[in-house]
Backbone as CSV, one residue per row, in Angstrom:
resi,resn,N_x,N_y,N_z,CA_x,CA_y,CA_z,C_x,C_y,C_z
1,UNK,95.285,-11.059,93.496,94.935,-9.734,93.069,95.945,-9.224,92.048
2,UNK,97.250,-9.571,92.472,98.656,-9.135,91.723,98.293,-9.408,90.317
3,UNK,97.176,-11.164,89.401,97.028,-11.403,88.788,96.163,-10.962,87.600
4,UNK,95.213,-10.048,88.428,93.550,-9.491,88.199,94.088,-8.034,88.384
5,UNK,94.893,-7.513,87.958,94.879,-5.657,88.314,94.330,-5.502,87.431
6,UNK,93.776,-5.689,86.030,92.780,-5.317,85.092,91.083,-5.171,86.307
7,UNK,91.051,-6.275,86.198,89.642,-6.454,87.336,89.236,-5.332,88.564
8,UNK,90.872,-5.667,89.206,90.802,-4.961,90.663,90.710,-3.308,90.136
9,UNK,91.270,-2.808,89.071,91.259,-1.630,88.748,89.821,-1.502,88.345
10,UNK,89.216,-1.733,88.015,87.400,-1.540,87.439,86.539,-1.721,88.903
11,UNK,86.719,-2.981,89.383,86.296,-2.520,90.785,86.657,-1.288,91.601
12,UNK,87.620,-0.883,91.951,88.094,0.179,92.135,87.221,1.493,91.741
13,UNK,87.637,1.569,90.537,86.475,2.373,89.959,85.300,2.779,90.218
14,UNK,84.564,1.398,90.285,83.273,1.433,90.516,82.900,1.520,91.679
15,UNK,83.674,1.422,92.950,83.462,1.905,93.725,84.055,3.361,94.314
16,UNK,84.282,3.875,93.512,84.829,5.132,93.541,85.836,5.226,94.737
17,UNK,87.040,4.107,94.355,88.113,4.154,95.100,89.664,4.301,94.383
18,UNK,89.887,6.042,95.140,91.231,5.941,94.497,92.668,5.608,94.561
19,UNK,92.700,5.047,95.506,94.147,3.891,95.959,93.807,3.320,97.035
20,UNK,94.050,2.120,96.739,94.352,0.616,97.901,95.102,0.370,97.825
21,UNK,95.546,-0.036,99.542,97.057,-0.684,100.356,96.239,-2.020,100.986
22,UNK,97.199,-2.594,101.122,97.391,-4.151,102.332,98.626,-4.055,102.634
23,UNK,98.101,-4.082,103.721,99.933,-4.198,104.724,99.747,-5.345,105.386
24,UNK,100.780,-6.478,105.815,100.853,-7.533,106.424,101.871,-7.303,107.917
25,UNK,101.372,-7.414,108.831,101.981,-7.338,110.494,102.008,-8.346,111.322
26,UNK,102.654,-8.772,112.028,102.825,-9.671,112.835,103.478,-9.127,114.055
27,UNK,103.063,-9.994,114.999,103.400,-9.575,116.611,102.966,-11.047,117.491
28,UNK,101.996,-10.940,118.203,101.736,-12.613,118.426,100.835,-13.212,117.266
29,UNK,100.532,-12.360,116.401,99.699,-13.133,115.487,99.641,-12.768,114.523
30,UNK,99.210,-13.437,113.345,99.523,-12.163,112.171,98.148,-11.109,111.807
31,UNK,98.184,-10.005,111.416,97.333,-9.264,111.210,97.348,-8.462,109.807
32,UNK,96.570,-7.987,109.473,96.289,-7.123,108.044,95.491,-5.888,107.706
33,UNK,96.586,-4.695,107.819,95.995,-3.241,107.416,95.480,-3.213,105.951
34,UNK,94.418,-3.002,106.296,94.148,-2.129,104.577,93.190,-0.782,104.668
35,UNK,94.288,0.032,103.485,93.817,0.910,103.841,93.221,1.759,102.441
36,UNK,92.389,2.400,102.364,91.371,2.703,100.823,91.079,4.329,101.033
37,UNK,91.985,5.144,100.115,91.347,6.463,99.595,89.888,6.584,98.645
38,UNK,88.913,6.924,99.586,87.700,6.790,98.919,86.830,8.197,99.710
39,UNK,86.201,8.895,99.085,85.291,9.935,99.921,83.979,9.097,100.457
40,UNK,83.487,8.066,100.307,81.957,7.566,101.093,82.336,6.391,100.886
41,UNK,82.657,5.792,102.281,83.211,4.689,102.368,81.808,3.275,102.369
42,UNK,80.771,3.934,103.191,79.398,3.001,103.015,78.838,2.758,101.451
43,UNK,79.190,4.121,100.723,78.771,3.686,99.199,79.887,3.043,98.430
44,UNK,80.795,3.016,98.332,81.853,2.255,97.834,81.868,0.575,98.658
45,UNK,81.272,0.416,100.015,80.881,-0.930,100.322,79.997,-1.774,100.070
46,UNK,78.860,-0.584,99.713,77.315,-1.523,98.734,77.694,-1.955,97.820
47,UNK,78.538,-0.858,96.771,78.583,-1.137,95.271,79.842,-2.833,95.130
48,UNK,80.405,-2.755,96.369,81.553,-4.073,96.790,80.600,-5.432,96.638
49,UNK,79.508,-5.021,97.717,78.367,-6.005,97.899,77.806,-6.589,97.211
50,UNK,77.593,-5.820,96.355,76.116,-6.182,95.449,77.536,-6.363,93.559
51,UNK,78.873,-6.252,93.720,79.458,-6.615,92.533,79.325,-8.285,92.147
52,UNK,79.743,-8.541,90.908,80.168,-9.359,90.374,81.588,-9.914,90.069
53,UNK,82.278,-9.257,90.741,83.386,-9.429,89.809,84.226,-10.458,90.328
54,UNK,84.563,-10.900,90.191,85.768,-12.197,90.985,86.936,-12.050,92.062
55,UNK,87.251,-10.410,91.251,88.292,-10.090,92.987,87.494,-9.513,94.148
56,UNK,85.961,-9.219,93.857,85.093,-8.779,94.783,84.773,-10.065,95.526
57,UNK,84.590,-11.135,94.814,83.810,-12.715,95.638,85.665,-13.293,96.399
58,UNK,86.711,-13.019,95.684,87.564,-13.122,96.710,87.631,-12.356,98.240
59,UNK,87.319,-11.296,97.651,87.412,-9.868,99.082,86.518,-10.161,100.597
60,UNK,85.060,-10.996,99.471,84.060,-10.893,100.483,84.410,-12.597,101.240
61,UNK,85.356,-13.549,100.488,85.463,-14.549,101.441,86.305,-14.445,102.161
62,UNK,87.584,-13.141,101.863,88.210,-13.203,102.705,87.856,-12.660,104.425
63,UNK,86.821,-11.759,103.944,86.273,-10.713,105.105,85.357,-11.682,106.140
64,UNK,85.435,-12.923,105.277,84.239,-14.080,106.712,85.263,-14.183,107.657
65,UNK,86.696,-13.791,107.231,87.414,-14.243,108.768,87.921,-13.250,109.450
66,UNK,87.596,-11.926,109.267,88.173,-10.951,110.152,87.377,-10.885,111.558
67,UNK,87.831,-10.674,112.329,87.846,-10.722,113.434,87.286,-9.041,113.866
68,UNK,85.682,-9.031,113.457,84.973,-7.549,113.779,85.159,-6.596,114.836
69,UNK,86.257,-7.395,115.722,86.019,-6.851,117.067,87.141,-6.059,117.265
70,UNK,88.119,-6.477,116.347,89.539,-5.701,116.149,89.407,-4.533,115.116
71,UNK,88.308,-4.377,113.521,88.783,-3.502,112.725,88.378,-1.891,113.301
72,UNK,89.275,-1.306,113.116,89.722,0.565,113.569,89.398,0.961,112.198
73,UNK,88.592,2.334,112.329,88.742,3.215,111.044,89.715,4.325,111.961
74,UNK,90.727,4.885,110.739,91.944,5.516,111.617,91.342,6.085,110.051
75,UNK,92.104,7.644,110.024,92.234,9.122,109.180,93.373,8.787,108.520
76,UNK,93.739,8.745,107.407,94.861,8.863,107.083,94.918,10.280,105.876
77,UNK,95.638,10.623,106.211,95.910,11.856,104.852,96.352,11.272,103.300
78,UNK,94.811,11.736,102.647,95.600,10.898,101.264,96.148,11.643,100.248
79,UNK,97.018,12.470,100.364,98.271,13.365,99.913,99.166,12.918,99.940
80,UNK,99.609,11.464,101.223,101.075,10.945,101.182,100.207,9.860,101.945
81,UNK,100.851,8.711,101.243,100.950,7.185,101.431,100.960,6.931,102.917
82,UNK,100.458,6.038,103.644,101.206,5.411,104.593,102.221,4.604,104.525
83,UNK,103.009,4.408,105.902,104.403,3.713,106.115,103.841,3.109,107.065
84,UNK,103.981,1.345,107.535,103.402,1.264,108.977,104.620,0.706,108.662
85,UNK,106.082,0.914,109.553,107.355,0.638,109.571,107.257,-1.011,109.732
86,UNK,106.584,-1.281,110.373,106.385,-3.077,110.976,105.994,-3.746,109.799
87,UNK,105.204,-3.098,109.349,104.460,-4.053,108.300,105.195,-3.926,106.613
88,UNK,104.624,-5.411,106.048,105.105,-5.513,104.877,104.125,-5.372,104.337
89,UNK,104.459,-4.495,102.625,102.986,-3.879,101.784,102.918,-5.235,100.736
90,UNK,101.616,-5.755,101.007,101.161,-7.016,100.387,101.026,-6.343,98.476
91,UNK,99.962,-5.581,98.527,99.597,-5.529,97.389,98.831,-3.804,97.556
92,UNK,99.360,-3.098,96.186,98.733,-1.805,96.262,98.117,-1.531,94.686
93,UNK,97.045,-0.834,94.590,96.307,-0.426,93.292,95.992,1.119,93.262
94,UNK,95.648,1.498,92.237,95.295,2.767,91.878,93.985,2.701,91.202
95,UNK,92.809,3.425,91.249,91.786,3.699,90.077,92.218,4.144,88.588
């Protein structure tokens, strides 16, 4: 993604998202927050769906391995960033 921020920023866009986080955690296993300032999170997931773009066909192979039974939608206030003290921030973007 670090490579494609031209890309990831237009996706972004187009899904009318205005900052993405990945946080990386470990405990017995490793795990991965991400977290997306967006007002309609189902329409910013179609327009994910139905893209073209190459960091989108990365996103969606990465998502064959999450584990559905674990992901939380949690509130975050998007006025100030999150900190998850444990975790390390993989990769962050802006629209």
């Amino acid at each position: 993604m670090k490579e494609h921020l031209d890309e990831v920023s237009a996706a972004l866009r187009s899904e009318n998202v205005r900052h993405e986080m990945w946080f990386l955690g470990r405990d017995t296993s490793l795990y991965v927050i991400g977290v997306m300032d967006v007002d309609d999170h189902r329409a910013s997931q179609k327009v994910a769906a139905d893209s073209r773009l190459k960091v989108d066909d990365v996103h969606r192979e990465f998502k064959k391995f999450w584990d559905r039974g674990s992901v939380l939608r949690l509130s975050i206030n998007p006025a100030t960033a999150p900190d998850f003290e444990e975790c390390e921030l993989l990769f962050e973007a802006h629209s």
